[in-house]
C-alpha positions as CSV (number, residue, x, y, z in Angstrom):
1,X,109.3,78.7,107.4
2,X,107.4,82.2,107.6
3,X,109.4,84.7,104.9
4,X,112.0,84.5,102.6
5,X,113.5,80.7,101.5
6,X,117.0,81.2,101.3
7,X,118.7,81.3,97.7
8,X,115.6,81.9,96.0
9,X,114.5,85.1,94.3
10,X,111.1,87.1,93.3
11,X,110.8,85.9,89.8
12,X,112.2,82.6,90.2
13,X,110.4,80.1,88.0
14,X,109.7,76.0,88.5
15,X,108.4,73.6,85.6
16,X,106.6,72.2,88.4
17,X,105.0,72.4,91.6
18,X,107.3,69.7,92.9
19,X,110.3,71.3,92.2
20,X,108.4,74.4,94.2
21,X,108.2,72.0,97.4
22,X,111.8,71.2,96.7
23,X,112.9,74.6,97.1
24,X,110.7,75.1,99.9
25,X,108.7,77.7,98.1
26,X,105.3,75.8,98.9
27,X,105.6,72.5,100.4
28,X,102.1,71.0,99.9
29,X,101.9,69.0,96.6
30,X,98.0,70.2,96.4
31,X,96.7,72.1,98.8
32,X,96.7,75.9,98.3
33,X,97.7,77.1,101.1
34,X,100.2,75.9,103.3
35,X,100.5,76.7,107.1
36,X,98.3,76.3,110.6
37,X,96.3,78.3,112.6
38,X,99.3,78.1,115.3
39,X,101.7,79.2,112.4
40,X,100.4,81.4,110.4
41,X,100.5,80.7,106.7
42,X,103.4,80.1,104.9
43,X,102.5,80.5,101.4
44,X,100.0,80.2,98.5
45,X,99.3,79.4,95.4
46,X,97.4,81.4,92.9
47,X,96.7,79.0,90.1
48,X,92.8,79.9,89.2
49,X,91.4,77.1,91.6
50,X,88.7,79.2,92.7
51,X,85.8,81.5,90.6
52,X,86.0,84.0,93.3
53,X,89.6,84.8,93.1
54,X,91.0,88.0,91.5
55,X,94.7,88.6,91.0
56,X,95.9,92.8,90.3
57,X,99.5,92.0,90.4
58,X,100.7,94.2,94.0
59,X,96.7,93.4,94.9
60,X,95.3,89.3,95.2
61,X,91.8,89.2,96.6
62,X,91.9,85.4,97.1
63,X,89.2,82.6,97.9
64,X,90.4,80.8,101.0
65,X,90.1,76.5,100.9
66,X,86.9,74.3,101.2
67,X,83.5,73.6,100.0
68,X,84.5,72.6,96.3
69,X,83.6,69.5,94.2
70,X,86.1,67.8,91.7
71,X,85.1,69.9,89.2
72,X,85.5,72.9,90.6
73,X,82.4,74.1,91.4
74,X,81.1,75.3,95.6
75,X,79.2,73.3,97.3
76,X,79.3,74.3,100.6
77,X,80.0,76.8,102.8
78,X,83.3,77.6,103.4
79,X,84.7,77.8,107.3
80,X,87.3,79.6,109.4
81,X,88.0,76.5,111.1
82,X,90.0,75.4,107.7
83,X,93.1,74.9,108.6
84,X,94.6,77.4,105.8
85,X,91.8,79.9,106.1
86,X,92.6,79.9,109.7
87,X,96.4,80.2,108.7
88,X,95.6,83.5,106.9
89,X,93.3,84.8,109.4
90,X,96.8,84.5,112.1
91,X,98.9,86.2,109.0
92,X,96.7,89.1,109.1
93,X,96.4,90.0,113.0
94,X,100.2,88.8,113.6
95,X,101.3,91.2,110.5
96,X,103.3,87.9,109.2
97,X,104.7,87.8,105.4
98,X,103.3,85.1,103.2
99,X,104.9,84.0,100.1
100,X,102.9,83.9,97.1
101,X,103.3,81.4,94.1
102,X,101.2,81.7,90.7
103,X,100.7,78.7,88.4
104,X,100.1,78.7,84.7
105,X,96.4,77.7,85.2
106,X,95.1,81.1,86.2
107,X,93.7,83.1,83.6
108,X,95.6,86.4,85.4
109,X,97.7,88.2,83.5
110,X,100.2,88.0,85.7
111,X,100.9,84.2,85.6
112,X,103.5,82.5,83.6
113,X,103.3,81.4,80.3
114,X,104.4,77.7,81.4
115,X,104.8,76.5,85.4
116,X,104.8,78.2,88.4
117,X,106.8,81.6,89.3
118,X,107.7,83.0,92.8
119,X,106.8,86.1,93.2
120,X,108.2,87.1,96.1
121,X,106.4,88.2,99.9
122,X,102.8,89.5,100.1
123,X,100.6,90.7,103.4
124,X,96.9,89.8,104.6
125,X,95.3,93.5,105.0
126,X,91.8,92.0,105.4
127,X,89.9,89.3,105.0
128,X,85.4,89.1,105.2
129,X,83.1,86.8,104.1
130,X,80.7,86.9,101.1
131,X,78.4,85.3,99.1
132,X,80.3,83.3,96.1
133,X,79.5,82.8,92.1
134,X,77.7,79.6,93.4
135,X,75.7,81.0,95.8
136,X,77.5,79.7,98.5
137,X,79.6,81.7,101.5
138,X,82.7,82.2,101.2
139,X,86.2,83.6,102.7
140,X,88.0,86.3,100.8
141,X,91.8,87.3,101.8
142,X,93.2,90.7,100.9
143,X,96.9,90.3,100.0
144,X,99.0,93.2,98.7
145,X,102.8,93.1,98.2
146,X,105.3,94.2,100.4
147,X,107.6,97.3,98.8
148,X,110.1,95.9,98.0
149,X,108.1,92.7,95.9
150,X,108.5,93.1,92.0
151,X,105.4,93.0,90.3
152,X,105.6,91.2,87.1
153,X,104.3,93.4,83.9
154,X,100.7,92.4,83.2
155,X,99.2,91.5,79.5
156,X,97.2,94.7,80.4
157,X,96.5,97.3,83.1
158,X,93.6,95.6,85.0
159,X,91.2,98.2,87.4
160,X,92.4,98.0,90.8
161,X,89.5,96.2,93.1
162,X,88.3,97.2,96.5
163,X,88.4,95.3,99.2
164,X,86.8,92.3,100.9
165,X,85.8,93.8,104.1
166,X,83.5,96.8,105.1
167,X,85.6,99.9,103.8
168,X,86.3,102.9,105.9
169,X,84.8,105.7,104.5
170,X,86.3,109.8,105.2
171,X,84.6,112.8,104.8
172,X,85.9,115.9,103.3
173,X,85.4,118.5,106.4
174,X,83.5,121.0,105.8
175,X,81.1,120.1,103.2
176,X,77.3,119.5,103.5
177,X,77.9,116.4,100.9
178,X,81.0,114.9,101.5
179,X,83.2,113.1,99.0
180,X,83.4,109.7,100.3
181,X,86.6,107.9,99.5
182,X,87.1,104.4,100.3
183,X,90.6,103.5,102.1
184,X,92.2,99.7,103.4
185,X,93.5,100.4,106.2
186,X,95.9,98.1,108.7
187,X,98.0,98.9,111.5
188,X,100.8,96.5,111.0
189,X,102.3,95.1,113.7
190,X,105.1,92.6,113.1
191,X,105.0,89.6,116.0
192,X,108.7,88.3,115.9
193,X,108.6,84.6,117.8
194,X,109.1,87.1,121.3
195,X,105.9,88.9,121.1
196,X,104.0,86.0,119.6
197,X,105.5,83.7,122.7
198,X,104.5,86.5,125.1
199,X,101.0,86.7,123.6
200,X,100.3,82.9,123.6
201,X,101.3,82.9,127.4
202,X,98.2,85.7,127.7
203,X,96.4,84.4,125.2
204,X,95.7,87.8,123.8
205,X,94.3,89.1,126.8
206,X,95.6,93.0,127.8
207,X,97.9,92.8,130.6
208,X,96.8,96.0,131.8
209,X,92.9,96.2,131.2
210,X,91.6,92.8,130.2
211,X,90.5,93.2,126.8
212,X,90.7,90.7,124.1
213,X,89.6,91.9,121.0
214,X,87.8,89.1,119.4
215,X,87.4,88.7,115.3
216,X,86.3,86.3,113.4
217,X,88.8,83.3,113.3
218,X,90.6,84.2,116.2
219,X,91.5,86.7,118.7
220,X,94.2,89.9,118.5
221,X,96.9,91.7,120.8
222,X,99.6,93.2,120.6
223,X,102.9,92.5,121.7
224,X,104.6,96.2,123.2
225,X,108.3,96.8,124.3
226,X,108.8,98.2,127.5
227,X,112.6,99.1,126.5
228,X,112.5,100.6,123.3
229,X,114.5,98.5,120.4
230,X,117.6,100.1,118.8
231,X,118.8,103.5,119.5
232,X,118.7,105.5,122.0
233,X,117.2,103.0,123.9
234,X,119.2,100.0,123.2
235,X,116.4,97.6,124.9
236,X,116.8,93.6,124.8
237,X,114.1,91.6,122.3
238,X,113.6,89.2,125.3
239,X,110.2,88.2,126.7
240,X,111.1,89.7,129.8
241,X,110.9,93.3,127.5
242,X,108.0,92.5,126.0
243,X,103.9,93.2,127.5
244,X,101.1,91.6,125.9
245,X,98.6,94.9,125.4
246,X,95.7,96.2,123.4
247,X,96.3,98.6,121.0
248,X,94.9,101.5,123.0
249,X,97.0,100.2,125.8
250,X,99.9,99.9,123.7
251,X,100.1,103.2,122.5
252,X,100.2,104.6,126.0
253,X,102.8,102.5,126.9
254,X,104.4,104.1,124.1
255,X,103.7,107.7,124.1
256,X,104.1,107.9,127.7
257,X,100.8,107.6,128.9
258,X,100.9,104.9,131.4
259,X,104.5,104.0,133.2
260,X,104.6,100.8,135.6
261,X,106.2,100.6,139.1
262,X,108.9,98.1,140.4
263,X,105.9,96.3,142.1
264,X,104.0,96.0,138.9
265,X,101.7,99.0,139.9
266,X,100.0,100.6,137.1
267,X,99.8,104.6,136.8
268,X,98.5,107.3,134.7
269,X,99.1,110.6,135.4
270,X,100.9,109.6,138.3
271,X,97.6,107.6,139.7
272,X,97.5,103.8,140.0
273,X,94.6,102.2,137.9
274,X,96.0,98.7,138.8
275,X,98.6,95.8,138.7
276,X,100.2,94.3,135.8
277,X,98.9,90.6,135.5
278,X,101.2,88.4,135.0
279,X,102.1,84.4,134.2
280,X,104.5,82.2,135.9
281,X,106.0,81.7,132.4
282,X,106.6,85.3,132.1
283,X,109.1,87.3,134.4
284,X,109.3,91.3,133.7
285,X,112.6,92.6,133.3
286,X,112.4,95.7,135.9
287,X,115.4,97.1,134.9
288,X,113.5,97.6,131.5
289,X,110.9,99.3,133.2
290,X,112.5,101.8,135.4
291,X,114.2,102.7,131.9
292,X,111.1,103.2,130.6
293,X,109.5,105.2,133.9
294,X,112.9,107.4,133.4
295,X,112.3,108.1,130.5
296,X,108.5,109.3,131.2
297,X,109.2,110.9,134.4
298,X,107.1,114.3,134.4
């Protein structure tokens, strides 16, 4: 289950991690991260298992699975192809919730004193790979909490980190010698089971211009309404409402830039630049798309 697990709480505590897979917190008796590349991942557990890892309370820059000895210590390189790193990599680019557990063994302030505690949903922003403590490479994860996740109080303020992947740096227009500021940034997009079904069928390829943006891990796309959800435009959250786009593409779509014709005919600015693709799985819903050419119409 991706999210919340019903009738339990941010803050909620277990003695031990078997009572955690009881509650369906975090099912695996072990492993750290639970969930597939297919799935996304579920949940994980911050309990000090790696060198790497640091937790900031709202902010966990987390190690992802493999490589280790008994004792603790990398061996290896780590890979994408792990099933849990390649979990988190499908949290990030599908904008899924994962639920984070700490355990007593981390030396973070933020554990418990005793156990394991839920502490409620987190977000992948990013994710990169580095060189460990051990010399060897390995997978970092960005999570930060959602807004409405209680951070517990810390045993003291720690200094916030930066983040795993390349930063994005901004000038300050206007001066010779810029300040440069370094900023996470993440466009999320939420894939309910509709979008994410709609994007398998394409496997992340634009239905309009034919990209498929390919990262490490896997590949991204977004899933676009034609029909806009909720008021005014009331639209249905069925695949027949839903195009499999890149996120230039989308935000035409969106704004207005591109509108589609009855036979599937592309145009912008009233030109046609092409025809929808489309799979025998997926039937468009035109009466969605004249809505959305009404509502457009120049």
């Amino acid at each position: 289950m991706i999210g919340d697990v019903p009738n339990v709480e941010a803050g909620q505590g277990f003695s031990t991690r078997r009572l955690a897979h009881e509650a369906g917190v975090h099912r695996p008796l072990q492993s750290g991260i639970c969930g597939t590349k297919k799935t996304g991942a579920e949940s994980i557990v911050v309990s000090g298992g790696y060198k790497d890892d640091a937790d900031y309370g709202d902010v966990i820059v987390y190690t992802g699975h493999g490589g280790q000895d008994s004792s603790g210590n990398q061996k290896n390189d780590q890979s994408l192809n792990d099933s849990g790193n390649a979990a988190l990599v499908t949290s990030h680019l599908e904008g899924l919730p994962v639920r984070v557990l700490r355990g007593h063994q981390s030396d973070s302030p933020y554990a418990p004193a005793t156990g394991y505690r839920y502490d409620g949903l987190y977000r992948v922003t990013s994710y990169g790979s580095k060189l460990g403590i051990d010399g060897y490479l390995i997978w970092q994860f960005r999570l930060e909490a959602y807004d409405d996740t209680p951070t517990p109080p810390p045993a003291e303020q720690p200094e916030l980190p930066g983040t795993p992947v390349e930063p994005v740096v901004a000038p300050v227009a206007g001066n010779e010698t810029p300040e440069r500021i370094t900023k996470t940034v993440q466009r999320i997009v939420r894939s309910s089971a509709v979008k994410r079904t709609v994007k398998a069928w394409h496997d992340n390829r634009c239905q309009v211009c034919e990209t498929r943006i390919e990262v490490p891990g896997g590949s991204y796309s977004e899933g676009a309404h034609i029909r806009g959800l909720g008021s005014p435009h009331n639209g249905p959250d069925t695949t027949g409402n839903v195009l499999c786009l890149c996120p230039n593409c989308h935000v035409m779509l969106d704004a207005g830039g591109m509108v589609i014709e009855d036979d599937l005919t592309v145009l912008r600015d009233g030109k046609p630049v092409g025809v929808l693709r489309t799979h025998p799985q997926h039937t468009i819903d035109l009466d969605c798309v004249r809505h959305h050419r009404e509502r457009w119409r120049m």
